[in-house]
Structures are given as structure tokens and as C-alpha cells.
DSSP file (Angstrom, degrees, kcal/mol; ACC not computed):
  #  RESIDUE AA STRUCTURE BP1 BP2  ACC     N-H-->O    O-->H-N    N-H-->O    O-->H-N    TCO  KAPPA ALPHA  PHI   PSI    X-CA   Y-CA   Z-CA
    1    1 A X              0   0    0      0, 0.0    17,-0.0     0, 0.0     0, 0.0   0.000 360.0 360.0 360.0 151.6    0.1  -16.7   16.0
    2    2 A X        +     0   0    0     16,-0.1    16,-0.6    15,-0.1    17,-0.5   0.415 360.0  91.5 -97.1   3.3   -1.3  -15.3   12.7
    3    3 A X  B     -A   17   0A   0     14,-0.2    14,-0.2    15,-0.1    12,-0.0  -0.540  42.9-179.1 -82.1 150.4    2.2  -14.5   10.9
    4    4 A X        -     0   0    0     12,-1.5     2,-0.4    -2,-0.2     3,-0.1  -0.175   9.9-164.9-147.5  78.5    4.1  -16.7    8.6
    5    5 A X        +     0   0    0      1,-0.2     4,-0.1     9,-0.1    30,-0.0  -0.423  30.9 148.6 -70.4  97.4    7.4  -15.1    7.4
    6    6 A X        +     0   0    0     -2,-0.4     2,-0.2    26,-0.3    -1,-0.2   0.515  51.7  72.2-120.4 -22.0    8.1  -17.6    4.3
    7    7 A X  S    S-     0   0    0     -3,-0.1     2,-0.2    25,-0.1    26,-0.0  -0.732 100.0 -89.6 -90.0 151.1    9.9  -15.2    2.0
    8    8 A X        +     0   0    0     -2,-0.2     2,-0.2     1,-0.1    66,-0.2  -0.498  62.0 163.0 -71.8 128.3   13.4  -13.6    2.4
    9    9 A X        -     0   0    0     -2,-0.2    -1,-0.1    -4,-0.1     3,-0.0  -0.606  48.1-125.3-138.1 172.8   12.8  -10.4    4.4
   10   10 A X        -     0   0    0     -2,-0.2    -2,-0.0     1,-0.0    -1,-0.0   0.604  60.0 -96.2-109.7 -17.2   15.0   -8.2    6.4
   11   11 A X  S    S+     0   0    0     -3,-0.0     3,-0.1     0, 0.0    -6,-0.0  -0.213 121.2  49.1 143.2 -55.5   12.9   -8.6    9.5
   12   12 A X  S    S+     0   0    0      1,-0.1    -3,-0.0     3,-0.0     0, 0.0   0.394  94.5  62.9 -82.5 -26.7   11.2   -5.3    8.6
   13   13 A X  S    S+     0   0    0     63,-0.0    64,-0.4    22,-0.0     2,-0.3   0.173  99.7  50.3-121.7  10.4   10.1   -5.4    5.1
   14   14 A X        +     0   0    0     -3,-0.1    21,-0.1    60,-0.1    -9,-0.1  -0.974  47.1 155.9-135.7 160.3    7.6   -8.4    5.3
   15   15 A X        -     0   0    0     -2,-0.3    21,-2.4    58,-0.1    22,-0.6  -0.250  15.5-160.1 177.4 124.6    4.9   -9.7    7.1
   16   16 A X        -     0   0    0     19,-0.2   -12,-1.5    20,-0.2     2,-1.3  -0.831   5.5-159.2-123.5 137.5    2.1  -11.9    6.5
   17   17 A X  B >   +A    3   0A   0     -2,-0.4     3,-2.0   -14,-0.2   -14,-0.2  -0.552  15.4 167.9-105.2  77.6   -1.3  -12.5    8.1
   18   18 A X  T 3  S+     0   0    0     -2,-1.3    -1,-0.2   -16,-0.6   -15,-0.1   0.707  74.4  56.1 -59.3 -13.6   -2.9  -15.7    7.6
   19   19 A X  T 3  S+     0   0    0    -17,-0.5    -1,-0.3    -3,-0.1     2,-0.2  -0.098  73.6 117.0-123.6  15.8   -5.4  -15.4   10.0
   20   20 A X    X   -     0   0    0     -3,-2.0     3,-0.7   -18,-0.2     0, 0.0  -0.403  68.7-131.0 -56.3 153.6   -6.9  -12.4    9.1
   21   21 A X  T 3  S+     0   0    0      1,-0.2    -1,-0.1    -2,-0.2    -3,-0.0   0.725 102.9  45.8-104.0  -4.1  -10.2  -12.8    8.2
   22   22 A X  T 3  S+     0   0    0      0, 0.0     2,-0.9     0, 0.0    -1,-0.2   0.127  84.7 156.6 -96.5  13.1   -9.7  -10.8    4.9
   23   23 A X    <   +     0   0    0     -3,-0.7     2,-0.1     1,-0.2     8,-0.0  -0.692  62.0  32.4 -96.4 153.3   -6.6  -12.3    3.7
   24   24 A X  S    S+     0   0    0     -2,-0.9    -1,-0.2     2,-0.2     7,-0.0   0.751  78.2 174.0 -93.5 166.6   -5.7  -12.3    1.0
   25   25 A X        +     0   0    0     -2,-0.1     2,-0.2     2,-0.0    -2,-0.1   0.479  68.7  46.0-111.3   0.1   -7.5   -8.9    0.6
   26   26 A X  S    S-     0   0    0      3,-0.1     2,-0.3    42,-0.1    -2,-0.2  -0.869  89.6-123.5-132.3 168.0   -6.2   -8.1   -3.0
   27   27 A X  S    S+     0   0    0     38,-0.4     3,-0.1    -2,-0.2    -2,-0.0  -0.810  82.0  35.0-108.8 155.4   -6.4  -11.2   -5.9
   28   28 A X  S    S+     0   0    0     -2,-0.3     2,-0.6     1,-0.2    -1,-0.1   0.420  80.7 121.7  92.6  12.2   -3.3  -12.6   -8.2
   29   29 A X  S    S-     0   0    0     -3,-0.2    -1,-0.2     2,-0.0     5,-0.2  -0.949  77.0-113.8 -73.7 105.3   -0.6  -12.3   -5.5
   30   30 A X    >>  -     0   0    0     -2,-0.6     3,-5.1     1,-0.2     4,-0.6  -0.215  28.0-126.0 -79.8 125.7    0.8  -15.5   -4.9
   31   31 A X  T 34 S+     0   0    0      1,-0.3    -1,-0.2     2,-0.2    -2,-0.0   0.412 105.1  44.6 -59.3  -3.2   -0.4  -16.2   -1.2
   32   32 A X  T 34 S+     0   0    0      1,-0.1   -26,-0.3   -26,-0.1    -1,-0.3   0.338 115.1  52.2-114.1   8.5    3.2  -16.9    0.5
   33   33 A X  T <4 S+     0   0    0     -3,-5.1    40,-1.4    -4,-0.1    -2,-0.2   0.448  84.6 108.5-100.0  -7.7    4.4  -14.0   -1.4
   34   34 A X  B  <  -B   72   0B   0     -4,-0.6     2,-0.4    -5,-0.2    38,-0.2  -0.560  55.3-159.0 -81.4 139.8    1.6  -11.8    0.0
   35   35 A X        -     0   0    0     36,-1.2     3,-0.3    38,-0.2   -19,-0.2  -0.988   9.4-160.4-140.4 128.4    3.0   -9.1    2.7
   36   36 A X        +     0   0    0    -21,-2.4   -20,-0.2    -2,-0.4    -1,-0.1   0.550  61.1 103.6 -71.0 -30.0    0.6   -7.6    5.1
   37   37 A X  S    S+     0   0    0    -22,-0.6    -1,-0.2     1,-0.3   -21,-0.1   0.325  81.4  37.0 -47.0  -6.4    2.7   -4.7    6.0
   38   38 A X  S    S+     0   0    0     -3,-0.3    -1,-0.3    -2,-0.1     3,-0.2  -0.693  70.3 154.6-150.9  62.7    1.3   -1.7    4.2
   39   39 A X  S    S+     0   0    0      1,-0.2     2,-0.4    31,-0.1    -2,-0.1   0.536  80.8  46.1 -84.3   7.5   -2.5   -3.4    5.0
   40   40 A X  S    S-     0   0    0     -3,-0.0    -1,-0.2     0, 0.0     2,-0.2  -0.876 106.2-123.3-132.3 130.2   -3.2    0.6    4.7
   41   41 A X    >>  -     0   0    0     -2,-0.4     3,-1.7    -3,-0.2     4,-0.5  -0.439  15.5-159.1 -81.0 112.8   -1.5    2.0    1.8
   42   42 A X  T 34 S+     0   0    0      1,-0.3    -1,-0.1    -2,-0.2    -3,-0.0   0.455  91.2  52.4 -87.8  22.1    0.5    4.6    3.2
   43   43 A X  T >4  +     0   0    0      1,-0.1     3,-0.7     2,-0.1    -1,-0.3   0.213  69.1  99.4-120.0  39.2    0.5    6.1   -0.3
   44   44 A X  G X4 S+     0   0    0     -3,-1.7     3,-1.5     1,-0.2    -2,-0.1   0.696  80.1  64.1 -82.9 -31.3   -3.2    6.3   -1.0
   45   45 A X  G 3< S+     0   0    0     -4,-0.5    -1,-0.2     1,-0.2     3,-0.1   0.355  85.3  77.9 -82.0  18.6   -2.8   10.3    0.1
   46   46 A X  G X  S-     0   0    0     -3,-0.7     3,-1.6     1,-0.3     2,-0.5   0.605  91.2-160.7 -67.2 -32.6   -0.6   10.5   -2.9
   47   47 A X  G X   -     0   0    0     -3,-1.5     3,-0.5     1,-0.2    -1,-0.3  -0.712  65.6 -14.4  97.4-130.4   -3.7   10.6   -5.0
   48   48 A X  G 3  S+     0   0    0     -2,-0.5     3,-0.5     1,-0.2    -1,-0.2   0.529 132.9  72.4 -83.5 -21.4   -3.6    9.8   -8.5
   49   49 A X  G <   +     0   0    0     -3,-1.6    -1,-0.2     1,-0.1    -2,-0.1   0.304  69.3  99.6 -84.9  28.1    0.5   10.2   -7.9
   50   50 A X  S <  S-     0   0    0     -3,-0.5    -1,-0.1    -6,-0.1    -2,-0.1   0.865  88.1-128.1 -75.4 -37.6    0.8    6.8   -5.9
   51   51 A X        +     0   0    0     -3,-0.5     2,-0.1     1,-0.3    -2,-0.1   0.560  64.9 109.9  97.8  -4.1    1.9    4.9   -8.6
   52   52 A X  S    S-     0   0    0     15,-0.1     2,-0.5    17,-0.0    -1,-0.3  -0.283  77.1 -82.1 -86.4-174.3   -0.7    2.0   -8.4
   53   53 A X        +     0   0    0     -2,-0.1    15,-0.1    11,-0.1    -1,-0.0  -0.597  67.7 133.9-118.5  85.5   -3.5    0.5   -9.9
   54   54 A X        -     0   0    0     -2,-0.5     2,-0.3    12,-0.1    10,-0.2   0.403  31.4-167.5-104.8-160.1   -6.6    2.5   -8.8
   55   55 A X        -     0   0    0      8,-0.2     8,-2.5    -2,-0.0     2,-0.4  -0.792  31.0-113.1 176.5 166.4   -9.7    3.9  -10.4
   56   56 A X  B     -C   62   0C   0     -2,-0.3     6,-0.3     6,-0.2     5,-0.2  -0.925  24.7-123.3-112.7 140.1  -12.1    6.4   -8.6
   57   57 A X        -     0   0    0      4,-4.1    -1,-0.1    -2,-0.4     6,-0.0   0.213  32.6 -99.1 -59.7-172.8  -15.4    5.6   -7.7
   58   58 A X  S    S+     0   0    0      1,-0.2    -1,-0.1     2,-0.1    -2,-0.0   0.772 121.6  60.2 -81.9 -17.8  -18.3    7.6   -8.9
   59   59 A X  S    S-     0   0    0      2,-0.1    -1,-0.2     3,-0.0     3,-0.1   0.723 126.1-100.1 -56.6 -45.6  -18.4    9.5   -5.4
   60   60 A X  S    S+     0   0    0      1,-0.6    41,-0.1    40,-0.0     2,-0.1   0.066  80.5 135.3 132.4  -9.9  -15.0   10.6   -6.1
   61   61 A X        -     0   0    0     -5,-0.2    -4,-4.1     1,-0.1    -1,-0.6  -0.567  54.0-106.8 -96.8 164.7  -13.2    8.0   -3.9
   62   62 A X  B     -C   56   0C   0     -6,-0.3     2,-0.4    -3,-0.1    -6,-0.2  -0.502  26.7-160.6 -99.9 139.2  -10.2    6.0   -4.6
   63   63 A X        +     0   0    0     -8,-2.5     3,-0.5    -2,-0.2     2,-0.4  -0.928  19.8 163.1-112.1  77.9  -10.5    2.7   -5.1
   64   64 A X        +     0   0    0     -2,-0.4   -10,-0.1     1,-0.2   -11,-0.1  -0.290  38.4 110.6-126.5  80.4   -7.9    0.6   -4.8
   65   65 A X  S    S+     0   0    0     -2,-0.4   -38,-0.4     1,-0.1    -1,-0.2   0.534  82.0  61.7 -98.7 -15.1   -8.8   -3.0   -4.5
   66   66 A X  S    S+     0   0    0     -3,-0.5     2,-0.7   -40,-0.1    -1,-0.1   0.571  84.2  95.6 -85.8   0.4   -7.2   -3.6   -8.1
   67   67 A X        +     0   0    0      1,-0.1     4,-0.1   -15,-0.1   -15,-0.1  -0.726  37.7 163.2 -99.5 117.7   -3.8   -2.5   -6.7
   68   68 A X     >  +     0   0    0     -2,-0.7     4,-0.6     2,-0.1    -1,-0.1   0.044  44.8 105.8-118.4  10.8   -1.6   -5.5   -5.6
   69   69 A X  T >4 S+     0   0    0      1,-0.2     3,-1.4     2,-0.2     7,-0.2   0.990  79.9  49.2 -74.2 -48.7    2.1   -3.3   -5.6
   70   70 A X  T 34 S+     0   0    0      1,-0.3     6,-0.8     6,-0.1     7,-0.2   0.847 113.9  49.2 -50.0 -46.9    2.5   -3.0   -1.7
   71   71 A X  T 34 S+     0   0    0      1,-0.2     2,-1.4    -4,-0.1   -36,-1.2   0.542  76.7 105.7 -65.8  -9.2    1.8   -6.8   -1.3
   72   72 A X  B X< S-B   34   0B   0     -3,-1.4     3,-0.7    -4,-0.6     2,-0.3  -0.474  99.3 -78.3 -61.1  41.2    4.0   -7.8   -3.7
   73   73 A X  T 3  S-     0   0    0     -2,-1.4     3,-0.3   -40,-1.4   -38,-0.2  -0.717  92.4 -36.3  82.1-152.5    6.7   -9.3   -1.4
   74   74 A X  T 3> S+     0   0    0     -2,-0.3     4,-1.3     1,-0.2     3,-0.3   0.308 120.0  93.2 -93.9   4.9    9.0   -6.7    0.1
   75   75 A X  H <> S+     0   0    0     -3,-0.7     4,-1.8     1,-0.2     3,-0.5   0.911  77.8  59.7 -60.5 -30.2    8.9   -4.6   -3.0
   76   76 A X  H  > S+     0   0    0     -6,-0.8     4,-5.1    -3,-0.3     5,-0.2   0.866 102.0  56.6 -76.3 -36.6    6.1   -2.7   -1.6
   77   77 A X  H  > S+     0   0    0    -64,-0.4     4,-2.3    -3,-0.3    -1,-0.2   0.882 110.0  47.9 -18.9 -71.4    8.8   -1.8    1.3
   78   78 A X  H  X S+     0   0    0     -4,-1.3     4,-1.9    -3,-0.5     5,-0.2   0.869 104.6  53.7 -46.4 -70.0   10.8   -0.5   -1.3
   79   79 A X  H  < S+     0   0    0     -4,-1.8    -2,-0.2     2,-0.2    -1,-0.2   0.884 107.3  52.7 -23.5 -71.9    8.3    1.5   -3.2
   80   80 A X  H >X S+     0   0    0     -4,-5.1     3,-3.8     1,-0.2     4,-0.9   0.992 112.8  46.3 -47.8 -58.6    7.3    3.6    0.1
   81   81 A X  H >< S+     0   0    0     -4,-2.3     3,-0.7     1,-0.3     4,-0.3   0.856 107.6  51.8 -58.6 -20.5   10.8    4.4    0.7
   82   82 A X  T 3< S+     0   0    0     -4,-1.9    -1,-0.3     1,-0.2    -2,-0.2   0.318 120.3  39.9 -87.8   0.9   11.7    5.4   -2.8
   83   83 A X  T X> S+     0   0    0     -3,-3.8     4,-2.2    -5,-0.2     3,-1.2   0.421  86.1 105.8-150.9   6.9    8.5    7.8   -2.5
   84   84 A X  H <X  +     0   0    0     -4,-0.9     4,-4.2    -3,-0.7    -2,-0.1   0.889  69.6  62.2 -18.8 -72.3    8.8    9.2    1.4
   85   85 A X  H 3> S+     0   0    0     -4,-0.3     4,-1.0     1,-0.3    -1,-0.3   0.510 106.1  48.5 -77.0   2.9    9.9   12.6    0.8
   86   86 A X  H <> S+     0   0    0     -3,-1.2     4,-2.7     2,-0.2    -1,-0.3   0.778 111.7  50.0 -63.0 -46.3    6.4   13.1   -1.1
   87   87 A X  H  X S+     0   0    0     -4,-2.2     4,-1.3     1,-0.2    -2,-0.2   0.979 109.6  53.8 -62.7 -29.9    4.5   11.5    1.9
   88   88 A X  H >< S+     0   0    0     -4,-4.2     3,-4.9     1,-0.2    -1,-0.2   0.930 102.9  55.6 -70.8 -59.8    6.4   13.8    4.1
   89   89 A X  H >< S+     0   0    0     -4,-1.0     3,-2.8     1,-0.3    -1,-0.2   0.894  94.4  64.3 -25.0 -55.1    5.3   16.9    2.1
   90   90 A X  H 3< S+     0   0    0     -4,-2.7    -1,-0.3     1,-0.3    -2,-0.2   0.865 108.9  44.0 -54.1 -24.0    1.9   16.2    2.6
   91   91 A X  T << S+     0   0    0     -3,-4.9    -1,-0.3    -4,-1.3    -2,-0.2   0.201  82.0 123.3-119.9  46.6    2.8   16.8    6.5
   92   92 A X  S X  S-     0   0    0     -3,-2.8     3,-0.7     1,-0.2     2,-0.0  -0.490  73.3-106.6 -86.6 160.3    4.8   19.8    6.3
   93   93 A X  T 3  S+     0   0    0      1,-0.2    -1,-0.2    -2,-0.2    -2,-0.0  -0.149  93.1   5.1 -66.0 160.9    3.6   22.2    8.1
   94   94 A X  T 3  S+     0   0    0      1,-0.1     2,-0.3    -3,-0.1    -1,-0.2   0.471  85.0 144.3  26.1  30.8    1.8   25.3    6.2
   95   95 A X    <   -     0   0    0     -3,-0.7    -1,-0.1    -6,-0.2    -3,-0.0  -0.800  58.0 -89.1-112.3 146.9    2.0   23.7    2.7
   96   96 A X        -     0   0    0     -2,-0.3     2,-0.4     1,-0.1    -1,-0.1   0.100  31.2-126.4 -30.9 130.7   -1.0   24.3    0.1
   97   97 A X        -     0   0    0     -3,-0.1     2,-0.5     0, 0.0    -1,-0.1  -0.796  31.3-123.2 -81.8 142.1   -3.6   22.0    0.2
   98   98 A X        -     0   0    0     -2,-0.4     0, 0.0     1,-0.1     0, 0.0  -0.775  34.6-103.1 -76.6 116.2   -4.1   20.5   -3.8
   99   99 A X        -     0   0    0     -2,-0.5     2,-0.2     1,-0.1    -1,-0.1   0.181  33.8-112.9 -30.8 150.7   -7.3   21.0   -5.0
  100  100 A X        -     0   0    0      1,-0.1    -1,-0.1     2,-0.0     2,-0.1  -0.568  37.6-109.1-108.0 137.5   -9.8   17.8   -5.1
  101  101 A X              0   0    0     -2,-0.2    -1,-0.1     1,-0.1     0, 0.0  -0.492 360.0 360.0 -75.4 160.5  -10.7   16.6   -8.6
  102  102 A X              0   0    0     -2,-0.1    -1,-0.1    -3,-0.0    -2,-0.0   0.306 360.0 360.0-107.8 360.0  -14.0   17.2   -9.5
């Protein structure tokens, strides 16, 4: 199996994939602290309000290969919950779409 749960976790709030062929996928995370669990950042549709450390490409897309918070242990856990009731606006029903930076 391609986990190795080496950090104190709740069950839920870690999980690491050595045997991916991209781990680790971000640099300067110490590799038995790196947690696989948000290997798509479910706040990248936050935009520029995620609260990482992104830059935009010159096409206009977000870039965040410099952004190490979600991997960061179970903090990243943390982070999503503490910032939910944005990601749920973003799938309310009939709510404005934000206008795209130019």
C-alpha cells in the first residue's frame, strides 16, 4: 500500500502517498510531515482569497506550485474547515458569479 500515516492524525486529517509518482509534489515540506489529502486544493476556487502562496500565470491562471499550506501536516485540514462556509457560497444556488481579473 502507498500510505504511511507517521504523524499524529485523527484518522481523517492526514494522509500520505509515498508511492505517487509526483510526491512530494510541492518543495520544503518535510517529507513525513507531507499530507496528501487536499492533492487538489479545494480552495483554489477561492481565487486570490485562498489564503496561499500563489501567483498567476501570464494566461491568467493560478499557479500554485509555490503553495505548501494544505500539506503542511493536518493544518491544511484545519484551514479548509476554518474557510468552508466561503467554499459553500461558491455553490449556492443563484449567487453572482465574481468577475475574472483581467
Amino acid at each position: 500500500m502507498g500510505s504511511d500515516k507517521t504523524v499524529p492524525h485523527d484518522g481523517a486529517s492526514f494522509f500520505r502517498n509515498v508511492s505517487c509518482p509526483h510526491f512530494p509534489c510541492h518543495e520544503g515540506v518535510d517529507e513525513r510531515m507531507f499530507n496528501c489529502l487536499f492533492c487538489y486544493c479545494p480552495l483554489y476556487a477561492l481565487g486570490p482569497r485562498c489564503g496561499g502562496d500563489f501567483s498567476y500565470t501570464d494566461a491568467g491562471v493560478k499557479d500554485c506550485s509555490g503553495c505548501t499550506r494544505l500539506h503542511e501536516g493536518a493544518d491544511g485540514t484545519r484551514l479548509v474547515r476554518e474557510r468552508f462556509g466561503e467554499l459553500a457560497e461558491l455553490a449556492r444556488p443563484g449567487r453572482q458569479e465574481p468577475e475574472m481579473p483581467a
